[in-house]
C-alpha positions in Angstrom: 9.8 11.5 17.5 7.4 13.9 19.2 7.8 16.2 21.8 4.7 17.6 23.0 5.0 20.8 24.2 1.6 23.0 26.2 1.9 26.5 26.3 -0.3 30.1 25.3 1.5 29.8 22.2 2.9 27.6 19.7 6.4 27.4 18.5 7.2 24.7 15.2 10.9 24.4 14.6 12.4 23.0 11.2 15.6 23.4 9.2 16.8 25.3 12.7 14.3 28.3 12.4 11.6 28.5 14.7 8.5 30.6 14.8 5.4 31.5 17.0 1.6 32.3 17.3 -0.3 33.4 20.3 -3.3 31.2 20.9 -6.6 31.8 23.4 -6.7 28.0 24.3 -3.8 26.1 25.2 -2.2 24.3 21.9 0.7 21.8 21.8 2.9 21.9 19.3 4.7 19.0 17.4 8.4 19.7 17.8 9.8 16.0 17.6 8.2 12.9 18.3 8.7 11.6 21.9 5.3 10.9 23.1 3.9 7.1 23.0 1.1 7.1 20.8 -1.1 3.9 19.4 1.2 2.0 17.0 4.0 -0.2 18.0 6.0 -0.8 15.0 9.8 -2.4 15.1 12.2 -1.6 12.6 15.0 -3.7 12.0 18.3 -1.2 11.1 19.5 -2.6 7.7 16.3 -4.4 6.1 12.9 -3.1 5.0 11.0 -5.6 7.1 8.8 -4.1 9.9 6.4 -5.5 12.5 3.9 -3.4 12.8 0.6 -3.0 14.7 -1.1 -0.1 14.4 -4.2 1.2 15.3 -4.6 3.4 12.6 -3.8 3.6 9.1 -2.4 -0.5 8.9 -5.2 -1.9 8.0 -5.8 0.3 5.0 -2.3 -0.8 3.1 -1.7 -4.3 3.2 -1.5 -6.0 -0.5 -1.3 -9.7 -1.1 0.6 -11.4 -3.3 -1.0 -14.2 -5.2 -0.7 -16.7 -8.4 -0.5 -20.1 -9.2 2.0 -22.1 -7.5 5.5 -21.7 -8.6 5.6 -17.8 -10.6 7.9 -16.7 -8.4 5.4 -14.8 -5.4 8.1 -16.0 -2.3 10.8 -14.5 -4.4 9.9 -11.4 -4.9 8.4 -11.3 -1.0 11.5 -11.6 0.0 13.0 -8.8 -2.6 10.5 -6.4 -1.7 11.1 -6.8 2.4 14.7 -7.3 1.8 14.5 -10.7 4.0 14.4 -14.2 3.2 11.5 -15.0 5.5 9.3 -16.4 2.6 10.9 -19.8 1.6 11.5 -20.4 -2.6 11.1 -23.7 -3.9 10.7 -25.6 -7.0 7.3 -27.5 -6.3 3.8 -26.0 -4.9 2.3 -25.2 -1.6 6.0 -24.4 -0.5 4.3 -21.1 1.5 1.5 -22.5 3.4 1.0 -19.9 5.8 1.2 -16.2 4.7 5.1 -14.3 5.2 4.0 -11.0 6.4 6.5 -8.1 6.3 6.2 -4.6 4.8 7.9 -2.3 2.4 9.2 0.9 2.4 7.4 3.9 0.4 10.7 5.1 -2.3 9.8 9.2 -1.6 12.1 11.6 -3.1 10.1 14.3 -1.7 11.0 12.8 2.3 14.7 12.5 1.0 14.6 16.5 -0.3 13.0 18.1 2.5 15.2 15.4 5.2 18.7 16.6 3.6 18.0 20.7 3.4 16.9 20.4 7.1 19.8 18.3 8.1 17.5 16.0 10.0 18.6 13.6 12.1 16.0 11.1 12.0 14.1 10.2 8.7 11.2 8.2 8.7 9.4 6.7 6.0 6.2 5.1 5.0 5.7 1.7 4.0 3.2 -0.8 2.7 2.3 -4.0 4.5 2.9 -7.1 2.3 1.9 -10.9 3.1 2.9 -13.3 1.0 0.0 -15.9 0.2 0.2 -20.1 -0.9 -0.6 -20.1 -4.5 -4.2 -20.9 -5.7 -5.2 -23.7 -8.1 -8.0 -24.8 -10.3 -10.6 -25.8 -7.5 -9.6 -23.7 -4.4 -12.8 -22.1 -3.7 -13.9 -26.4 -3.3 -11.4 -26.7 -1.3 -8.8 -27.9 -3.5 -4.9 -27.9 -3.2 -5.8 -26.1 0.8 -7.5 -23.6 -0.9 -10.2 -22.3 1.2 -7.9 -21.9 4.0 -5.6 -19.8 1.1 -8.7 -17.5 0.4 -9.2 -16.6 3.9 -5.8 -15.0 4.0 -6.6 -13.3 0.9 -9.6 -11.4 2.9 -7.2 -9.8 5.0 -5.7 -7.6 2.7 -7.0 -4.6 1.0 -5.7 -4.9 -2.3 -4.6 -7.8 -4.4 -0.9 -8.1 -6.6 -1.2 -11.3 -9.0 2.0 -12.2 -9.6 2.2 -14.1 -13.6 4.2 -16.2 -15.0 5.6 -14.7 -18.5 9.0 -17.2 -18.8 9.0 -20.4 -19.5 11.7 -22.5 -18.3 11.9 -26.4 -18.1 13.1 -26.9 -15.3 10.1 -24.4 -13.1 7.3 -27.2 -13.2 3.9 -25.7 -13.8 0.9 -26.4 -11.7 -1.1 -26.7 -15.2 1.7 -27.9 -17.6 2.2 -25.0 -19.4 2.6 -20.9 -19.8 -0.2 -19.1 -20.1 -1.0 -15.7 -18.4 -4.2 -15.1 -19.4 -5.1 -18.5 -18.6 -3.7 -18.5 -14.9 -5.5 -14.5 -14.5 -8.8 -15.9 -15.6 -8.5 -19.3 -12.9 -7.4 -16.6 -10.0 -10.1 -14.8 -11.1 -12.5 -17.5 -11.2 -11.8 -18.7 -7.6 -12.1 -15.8 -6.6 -15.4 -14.9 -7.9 -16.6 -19.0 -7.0 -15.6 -17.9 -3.1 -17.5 -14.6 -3.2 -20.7 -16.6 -4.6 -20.7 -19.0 -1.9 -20.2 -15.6 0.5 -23.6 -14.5 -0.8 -25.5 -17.5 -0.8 -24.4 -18.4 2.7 -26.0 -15.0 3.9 -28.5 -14.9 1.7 -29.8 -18.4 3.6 -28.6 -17.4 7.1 -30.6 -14.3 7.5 -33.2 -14.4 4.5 -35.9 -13.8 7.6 -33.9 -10.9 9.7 -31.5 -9.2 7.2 -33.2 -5.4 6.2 -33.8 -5.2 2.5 -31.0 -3.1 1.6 -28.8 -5.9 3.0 -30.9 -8.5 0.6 -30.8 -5.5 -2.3 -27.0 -5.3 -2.3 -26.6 -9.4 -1.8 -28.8 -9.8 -5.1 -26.8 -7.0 -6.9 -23.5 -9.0 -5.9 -25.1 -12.7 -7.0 -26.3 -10.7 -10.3 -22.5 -9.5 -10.9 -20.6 -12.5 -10.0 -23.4 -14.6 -11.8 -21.7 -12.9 -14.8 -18.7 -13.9 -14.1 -17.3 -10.2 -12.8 -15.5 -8.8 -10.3 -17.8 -6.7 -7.9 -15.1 -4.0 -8.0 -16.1 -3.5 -11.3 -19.5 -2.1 -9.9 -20.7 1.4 -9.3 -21.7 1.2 -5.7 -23.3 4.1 -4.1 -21.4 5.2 -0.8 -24.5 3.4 1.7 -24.7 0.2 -0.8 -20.0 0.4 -0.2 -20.8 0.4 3.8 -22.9 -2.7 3.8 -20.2 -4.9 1.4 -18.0 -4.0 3.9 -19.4 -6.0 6.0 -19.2 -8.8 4.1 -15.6 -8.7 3.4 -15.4 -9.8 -0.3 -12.6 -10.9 -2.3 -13.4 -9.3 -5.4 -14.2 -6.0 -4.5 -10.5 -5.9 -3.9 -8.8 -3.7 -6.4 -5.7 -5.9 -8.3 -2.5 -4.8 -9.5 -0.6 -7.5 -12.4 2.9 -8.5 -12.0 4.3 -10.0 -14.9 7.4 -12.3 -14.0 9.7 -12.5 -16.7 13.5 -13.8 -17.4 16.3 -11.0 -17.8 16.3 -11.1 -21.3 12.6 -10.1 -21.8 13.1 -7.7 -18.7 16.0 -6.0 -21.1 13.8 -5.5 -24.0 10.5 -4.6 -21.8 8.4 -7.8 -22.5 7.7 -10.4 -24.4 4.6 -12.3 -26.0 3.7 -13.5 -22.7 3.1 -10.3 -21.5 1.7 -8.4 -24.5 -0.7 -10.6 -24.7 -1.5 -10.4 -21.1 -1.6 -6.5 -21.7 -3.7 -6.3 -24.5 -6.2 -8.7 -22.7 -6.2 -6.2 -19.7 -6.6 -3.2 -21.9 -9.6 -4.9 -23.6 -10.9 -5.8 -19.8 -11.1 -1.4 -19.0 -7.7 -1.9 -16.6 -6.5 1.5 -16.1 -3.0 0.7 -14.2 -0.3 -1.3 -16.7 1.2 -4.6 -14.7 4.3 -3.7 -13.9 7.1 -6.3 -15.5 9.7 -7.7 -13.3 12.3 -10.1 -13.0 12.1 -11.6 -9.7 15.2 -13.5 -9.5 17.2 -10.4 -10.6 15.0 -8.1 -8.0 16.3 -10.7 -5.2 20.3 -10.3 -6.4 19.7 -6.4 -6.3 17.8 -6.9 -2.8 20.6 -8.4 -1.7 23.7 -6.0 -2.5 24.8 -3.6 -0.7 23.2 0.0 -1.4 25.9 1.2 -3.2 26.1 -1.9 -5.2 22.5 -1.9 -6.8 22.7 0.6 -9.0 25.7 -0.3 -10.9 23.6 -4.1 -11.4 20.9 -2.2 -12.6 22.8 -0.3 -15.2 24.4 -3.8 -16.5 20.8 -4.1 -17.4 20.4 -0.8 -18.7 18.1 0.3 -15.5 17.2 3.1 -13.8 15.4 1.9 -11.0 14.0 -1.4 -9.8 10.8 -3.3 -10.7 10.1 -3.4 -6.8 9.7 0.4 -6.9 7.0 0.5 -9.5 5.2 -2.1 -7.9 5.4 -0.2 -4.6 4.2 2.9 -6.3 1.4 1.3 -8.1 0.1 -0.8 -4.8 0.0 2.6 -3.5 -1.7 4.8 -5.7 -4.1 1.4 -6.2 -5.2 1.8 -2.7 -6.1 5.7 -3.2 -3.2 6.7 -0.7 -1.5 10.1 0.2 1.5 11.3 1.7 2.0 14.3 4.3 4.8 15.5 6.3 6.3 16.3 9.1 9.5 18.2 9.0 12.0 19.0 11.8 15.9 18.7 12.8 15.2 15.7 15.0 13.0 13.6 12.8 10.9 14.8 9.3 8.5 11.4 8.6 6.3 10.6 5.7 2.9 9.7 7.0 -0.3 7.6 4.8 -3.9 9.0 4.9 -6.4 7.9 2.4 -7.4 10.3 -0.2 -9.6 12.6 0.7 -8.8 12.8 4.5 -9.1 15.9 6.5 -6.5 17.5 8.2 -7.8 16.4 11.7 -8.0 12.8 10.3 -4.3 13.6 9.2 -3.8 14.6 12.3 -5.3 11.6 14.2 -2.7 9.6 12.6 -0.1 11.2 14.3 -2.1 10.9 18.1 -5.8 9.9 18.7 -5.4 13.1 20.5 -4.5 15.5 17.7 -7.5 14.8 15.7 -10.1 15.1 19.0 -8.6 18.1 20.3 -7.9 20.1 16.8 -8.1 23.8 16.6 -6.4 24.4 12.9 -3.5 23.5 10.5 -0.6 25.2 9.4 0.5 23.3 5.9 2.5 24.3 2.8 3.2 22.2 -0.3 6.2 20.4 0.1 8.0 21.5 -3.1 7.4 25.7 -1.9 8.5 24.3 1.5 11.8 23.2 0.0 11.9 26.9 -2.4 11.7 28.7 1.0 15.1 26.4 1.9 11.9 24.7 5.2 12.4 28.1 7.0 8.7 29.1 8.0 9.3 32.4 8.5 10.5 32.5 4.2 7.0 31.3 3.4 5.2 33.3 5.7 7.0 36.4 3.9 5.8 34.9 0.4 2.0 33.8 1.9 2.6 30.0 1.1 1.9 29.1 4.5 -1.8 28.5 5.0 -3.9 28.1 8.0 -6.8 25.6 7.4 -9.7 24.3 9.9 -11.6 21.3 10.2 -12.8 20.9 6.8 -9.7 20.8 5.0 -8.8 18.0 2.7 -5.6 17.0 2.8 -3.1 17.0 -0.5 -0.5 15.2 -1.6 2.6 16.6 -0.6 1.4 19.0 2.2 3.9 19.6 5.0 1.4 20.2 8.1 1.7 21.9 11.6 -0.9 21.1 13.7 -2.4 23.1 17.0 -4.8 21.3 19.2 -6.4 21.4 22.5 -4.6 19.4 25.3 
């Protein structure tokens, strides 16, 4: 936690050291975190499911999981949030309103800088993720509940399409058979259908009061989904981005692929189902791989204990879990960074968007750190950990950098920061 602190000069303490700099206006310095600030967010001890409800910052890392009904979306909801709050069932429609839980950020950088310091508190970032029904041929009419399905889908921010790449007899198929690029191109389709019926509604609502850029970027989107394409497949300029915003579509939503396949093809890394899939995505101009997966196997591992998972993974002959990768690719999909704070009491992983300043970092910390910000002390993480987190090392070898207002925060920056009270 954080412990504010208001004085004529600032001390910062991690890894035990400590270390101070005279200041004409009063600063407050970030020693732990003990102050309430505007997030409410409940952790449950042993499980990777989290409440949250955050002023800041939620809103911009929530991924939906969708597919066709029965691919296996519930099962690995409840791998990646370590719960079983989605139910798993043999027939569709078995979710009918969205599971929302969230996933931990894996960070080996938090985990290096949190042991050299000794800390007694780590804290990590997460990802929000809702499971959502599965979609059929004819949701954007209505079909199989499906406009009440794509409404849920336009709360998230970016999109995972879970695949079916197995085929077994006895996991019925909405549409009879396997065939990923088949089920990609009907998501797709219904998804493009909604966003058409988006712009013709508005199109007729306020053809006599909406301004003409409005009109311009609505007959921009028809001319693109016309076609049928994705509108995040568009180069928008930054004003023509702020006004789709406002309509909320579903296809300027970036997606990430999940192939689902059986053990076996999870052993070898894939099989027809997904090469396929990947050479039509390659063809397409997709510039993330989908990550493959076994979802049943990621819900055993889920459910071991910690020490157990790795030696199941190695019967497979893996290093790390499909749930990781997906984590790490929803991430970097939704053009997010990581900065820290480091300390004996608590060192936490924070998310800004790429291309935040350091009082925007700062602001997601306390509303108050980012209005009242004088500068910021950061260092890369990695010369942080060189300098065994002891400030006064990487003062001595000028790795510790005092940055103002314009700074853009980077990946991997451990920050300080001194504001007004």
């Amino acid at each position: 936690m954080l412990k504010l602190v208001a004085s004529s000069s600032s001390q910062f303490r991690n890894g035990g050291k400590a270390f101070s700099s005279s200041l004409n206006s009063l600063s407050i310095t970030i020693l732990h975190h003990q102050c309430k600030i505007n997030t409410t967010a409940s952790l449950l001890m042993n499980s990777r499911v989290i409440d949250v409800n955050t002023k800041r910052g939620s809103a911009k890392r929530s991924v939906g999981i969708v597919g066709m009904p029965n691919v296996g979306k519930s099962t690995l909801f409840n791998a990646l949030t370590e719960s079983q709050k989605a139910e798993a069932a043999n027939f569709p429609f078995c979710t009918i309103e969205p599971n929302v839980g969230a996933c931990t950020v894996p960070d080996e950088r938090l985990d290096a800088l949190a042991t050299k310091v000794k800390t007694k508190k780590k804290v990590p970032t997460y990802i929000e993720v809702i499971d959502i029904a599965g979609l059929i041929k004819g949701a954007a009419e209505g079909k199989g509940l499906g406009n009440k399905f794509l409404s849920h889908i336009r709360t998230v921010n970016c999109i995972a399409q879970m695949v079916r790449c197995f085929e077994d007899p006895d996991i019925t198929h909405v549409e009879n058979s396997i065939d990923p690029i088949r089920d990609v191109q009907i998501i797709e389709s219904e998804l493009i259908l909604s966003d058409l019926e988006v712009v013709d509604r508005n199109k007729k609502r306020k053809e006599n009061s909406t301004s003409k850029d409005k009109m311009d970027v609505l007959n921009k989107c028809y001319e693109t989904l016309i076609e049928e394409k994705p509108l995040y497949g568009v180069n928008w300029t930054a004003a023509e981005q702020l006004l789709l915003k406002q309509f909320n579509f579903l296809t300027t939503k970036r997606v990430l692929y999940i192939c689902n396949v059986d053990e076996k093809a999870l052993v070898t890394g894939g099989n027809n189902f997904t090469r396929s899939l990947q050479d039509y995505l390659k063809q397409r101009g997709n510039t993330i791989d989908p990550v493959i997966v076994c979802a049943q196997l990621e819900s055993e591992v889920a459910q071991c204990e910690p020490e157990s998972r790795l030696e199941l993974l190695n019967e497979y002959g893996l290093k790390e879990t499909g749930l990781q990768k997906i984590i790490t690719s929803s991430y970097k999909l939704l053009d997010l960074i990581t900065f820290y704070t480091v300390g004996v009491e608590e060192t936490r992983a924070w998310t800004v968007t790429k291309g935040s300043t350091a009082p925007e970092a700062a602001g997601t910390i306390h509303s108050d750190f980012e209005k009242g910000f004088i500068k910021a002390e950061t260092i890369n993480w990695k010369d942080f950990l060189d300098c065994d987190c002891d400030e006064s090392k990487a003062k001595r070898k000028n790795l510790l950098r005092t940055e103002g207002k314009e700074y853009i925060t980077q990946d991997g920056d451990v920050y300080h920061f001194k504001f007004k009270a």
